[in-house]
C-alpha positions in Angstrom: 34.1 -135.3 -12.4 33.9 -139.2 -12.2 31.8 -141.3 -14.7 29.2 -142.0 -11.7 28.5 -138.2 -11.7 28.0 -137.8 -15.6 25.0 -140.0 -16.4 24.8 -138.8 -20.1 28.5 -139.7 -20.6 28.4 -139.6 -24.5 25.1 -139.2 -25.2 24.1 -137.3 -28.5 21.8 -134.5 -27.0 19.8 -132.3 -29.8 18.3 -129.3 -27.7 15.8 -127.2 -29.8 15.8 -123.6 -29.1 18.5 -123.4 -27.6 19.2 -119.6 -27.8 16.9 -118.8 -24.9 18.4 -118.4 -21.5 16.5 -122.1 -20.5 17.6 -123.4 -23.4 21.2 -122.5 -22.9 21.1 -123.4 -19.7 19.3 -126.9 -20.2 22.5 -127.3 -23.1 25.2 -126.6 -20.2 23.4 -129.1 -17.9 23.9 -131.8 -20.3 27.5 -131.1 -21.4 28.3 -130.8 -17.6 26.8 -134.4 -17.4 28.6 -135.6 -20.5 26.8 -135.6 -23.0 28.1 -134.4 -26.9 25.4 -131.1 -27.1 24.2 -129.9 -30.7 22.0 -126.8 -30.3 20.0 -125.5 -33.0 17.9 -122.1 -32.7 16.2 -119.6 -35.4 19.3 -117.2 -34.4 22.8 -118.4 -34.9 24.3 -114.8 -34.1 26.9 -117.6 -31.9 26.4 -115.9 -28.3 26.2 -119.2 -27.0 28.2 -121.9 -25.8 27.6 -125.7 -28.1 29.5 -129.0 -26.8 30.4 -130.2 -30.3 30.7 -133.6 -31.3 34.5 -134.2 -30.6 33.8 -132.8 -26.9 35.5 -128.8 -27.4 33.6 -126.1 -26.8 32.6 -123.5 -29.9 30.6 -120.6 -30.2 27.5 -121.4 -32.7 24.6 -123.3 -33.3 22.1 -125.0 -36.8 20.1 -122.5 -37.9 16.4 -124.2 -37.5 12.9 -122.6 -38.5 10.5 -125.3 -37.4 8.0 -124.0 -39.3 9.6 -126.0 -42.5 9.5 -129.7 -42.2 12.6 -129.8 -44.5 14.9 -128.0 -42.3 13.9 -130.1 -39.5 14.7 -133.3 -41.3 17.9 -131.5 -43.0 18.8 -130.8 -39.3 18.5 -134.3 -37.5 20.5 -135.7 -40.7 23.5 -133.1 -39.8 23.2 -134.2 -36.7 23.5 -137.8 -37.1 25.6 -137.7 -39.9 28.2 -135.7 -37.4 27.5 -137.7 -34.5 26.6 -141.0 -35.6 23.1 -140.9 -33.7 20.6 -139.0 -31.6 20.3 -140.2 -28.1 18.0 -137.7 -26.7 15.5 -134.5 -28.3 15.0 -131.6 -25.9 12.0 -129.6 -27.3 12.4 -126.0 -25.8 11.3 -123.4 -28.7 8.4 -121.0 -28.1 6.8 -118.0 -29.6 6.4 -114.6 -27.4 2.6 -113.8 -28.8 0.9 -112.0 -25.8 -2.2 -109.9 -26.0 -6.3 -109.7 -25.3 -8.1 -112.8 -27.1 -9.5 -110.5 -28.9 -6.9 -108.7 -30.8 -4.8 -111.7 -31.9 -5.3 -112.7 -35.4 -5.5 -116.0 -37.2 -1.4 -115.2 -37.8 -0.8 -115.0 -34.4 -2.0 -118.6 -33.3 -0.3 -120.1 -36.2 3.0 -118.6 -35.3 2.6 -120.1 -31.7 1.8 -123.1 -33.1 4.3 -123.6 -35.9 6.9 -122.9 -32.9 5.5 -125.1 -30.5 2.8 -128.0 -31.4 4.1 -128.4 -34.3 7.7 -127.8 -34.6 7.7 -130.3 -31.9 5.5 -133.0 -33.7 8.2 -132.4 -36.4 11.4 -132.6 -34.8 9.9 -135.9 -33.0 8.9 -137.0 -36.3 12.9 -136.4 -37.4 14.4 -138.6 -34.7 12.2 -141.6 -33.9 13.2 -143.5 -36.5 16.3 -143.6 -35.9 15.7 -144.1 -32.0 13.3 -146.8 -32.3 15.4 -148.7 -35.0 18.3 -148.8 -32.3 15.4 -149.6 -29.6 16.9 -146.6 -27.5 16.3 -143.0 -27.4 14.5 -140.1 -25.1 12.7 -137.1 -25.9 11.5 -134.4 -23.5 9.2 -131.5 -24.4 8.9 -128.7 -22.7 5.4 -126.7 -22.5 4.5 -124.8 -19.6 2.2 -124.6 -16.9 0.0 -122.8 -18.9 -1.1 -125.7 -20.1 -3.3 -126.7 -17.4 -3.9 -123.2 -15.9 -3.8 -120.8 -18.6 -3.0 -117.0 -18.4 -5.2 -114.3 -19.8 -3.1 -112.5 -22.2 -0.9 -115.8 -23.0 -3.7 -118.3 -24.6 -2.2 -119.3 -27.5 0.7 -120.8 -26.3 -1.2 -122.4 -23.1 -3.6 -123.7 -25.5 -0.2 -124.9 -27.4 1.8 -126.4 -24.1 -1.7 -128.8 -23.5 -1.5 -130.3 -26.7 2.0 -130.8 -27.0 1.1 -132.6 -23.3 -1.3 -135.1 -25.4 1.2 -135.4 -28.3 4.0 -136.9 -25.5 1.2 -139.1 -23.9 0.0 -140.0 -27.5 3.5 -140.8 -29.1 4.8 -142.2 -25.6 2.7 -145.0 -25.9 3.3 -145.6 -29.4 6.6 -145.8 -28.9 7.4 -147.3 -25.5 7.0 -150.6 -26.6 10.2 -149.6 -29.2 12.2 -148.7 -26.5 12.1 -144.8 -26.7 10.9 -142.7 -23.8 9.3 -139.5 -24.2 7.8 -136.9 -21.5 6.9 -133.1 -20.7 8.3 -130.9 -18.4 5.7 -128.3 -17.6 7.6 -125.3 -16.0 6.2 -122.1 -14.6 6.8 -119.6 -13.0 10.6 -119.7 -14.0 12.8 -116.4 -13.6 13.6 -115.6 -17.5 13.0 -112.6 -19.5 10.0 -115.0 -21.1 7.8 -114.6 -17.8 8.5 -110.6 -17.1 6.6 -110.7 -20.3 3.9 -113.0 -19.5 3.3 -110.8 -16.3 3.7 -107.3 -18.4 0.9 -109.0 -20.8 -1.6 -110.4 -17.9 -1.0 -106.5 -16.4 -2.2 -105.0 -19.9 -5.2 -107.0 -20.1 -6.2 -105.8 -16.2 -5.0 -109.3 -15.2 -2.6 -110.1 -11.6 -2.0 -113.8 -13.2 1.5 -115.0 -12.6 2.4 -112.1 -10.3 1.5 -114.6 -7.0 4.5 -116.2 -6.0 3.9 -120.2 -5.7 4.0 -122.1 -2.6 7.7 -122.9 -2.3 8.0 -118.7 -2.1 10.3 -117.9 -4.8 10.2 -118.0 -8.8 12.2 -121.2 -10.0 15.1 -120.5 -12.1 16.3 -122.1 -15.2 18.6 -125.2 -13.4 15.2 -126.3 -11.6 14.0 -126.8 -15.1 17.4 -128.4 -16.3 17.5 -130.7 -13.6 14.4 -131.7 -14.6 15.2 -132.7 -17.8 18.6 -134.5 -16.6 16.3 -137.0 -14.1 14.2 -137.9 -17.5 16.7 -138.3 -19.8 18.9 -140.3 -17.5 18.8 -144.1 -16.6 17.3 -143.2 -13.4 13.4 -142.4 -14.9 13.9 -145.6 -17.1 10.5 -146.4 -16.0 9.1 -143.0 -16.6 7.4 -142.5 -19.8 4.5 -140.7 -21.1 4.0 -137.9 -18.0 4.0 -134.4 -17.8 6.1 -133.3 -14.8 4.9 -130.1 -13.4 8.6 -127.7 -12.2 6.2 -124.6 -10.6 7.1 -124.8 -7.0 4.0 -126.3 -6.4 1.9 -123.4 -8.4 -0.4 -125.3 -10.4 -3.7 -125.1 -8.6 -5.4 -128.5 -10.0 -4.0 -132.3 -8.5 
């Protein structure tokens, strides 16, 4: 593959949550387009390829909890102190809490949030120091669709993906002066195991939310989303900061 065709050549790529069938897939994406790929996921049971930091291919990942602040920090140093940087943080952890608003208990938000809003705010937290002292870096976050049109049995993590769509507008613009980028990629409805359960959970509830195929007439799969994330980390939206880009096939119902 020529250089012209690898527009992360050498990049240091952090992708969070990486165990996931997105999450893997986003990882491949940016080792295909040359980037040196550290993955780091509660599970590190090694069922999934990492592009380590001399360019071979191994079988692992960091264990992470982003529910501790320490780890977090303990991670990003690993990382840097192996690769000499980070270039870009892909956010891409969730929780799978489904059920009526009315069953779910104080523990069950929290968990959605410690995965999400906040696990996020912390892994940001980790690496914009380092990115904004080089005047260089590029986060992307993904939430979900739900965000903007939220699902019956799925509210705490819609009411997670909008605020981690304010923290990338709020942090983008503290930072875009410094040099670093950072957007959301709001996917939905993507072919995973995650959105069988989102469906199975709208069903329980007496809810037909997110069995409608969108406009373009098929679920997206997990390359549309990794795509996605290629175009924002790459030179090519180096005037893009602070957006959340909807990948739903046109779903979302709102402008």
């Amino acid at each position: 593959m020529s250089t012209s065709n690898r527009p992360m050549q050498d990049a240091v790529a952090w992708v969070v949550g990486g165990a996931g069938s997105l999450g893997q897939t986003i990882a491949g994406a940016l080792a295909e387009a040359g980037a040196r790929v550290v993955v780091s996921s509660r599970s590190v049971e090694g069922r999934w390829p990492v592009r380590s930091a001399d360019g071979t291919w191994s079988r692992g990942a960091i264990a992470l909890d982003l529910a501790s602040g320490g780890q977090v920090d303990a991670a990003a140093r690993e990382i840097e102190d192996r690769c000499g940087r980070i270039d870009l943080l892909v956010n891409c952890s969730a929780a799978p809490v489904f059920g009526d608003f009315l069953e779910l208990d104080d523990e069950d938000w929290d968990t959605v949030l410690q995965a999400k809003l906040l696990g996020y705010m912390r892994t940001m937290r980790a690496v914009l120091p380092g990115m904004a002292g080089r005047g260089a870096g590029a986060i992307v976050n993904i939430s979900g669709r739900g965000g903007r049109q939220p699902t019956p049995a799925h509210l705490p993590g819609c009411c997670a993906n909008a605020a981690v769509n304010v923290l990338t507008k709020g942090v983008a613009d503290i930072y875009g002066p410094r040099g670093v980028r950072i957007n959301a990629i709001a996917p939905g409805p993507i072919d995973t195991p995650r959105h069988q359960e989102i469906v199975q959970g709208n069903a329980l509830v007496g809810s037909a939310a997110s069995k409608k195929l969108p406009p373009v007439g098929r679920l997206g799969e997990p390359r549309d989303v990794a795509d996605a994330v290629l175009f924002l980390a790459s030179p090519a939206a180096a005037f893009i900061t602070g957006i959340t880009l909807p990948v739903d096939g046109g779903g979302t119902a709102t402008v």
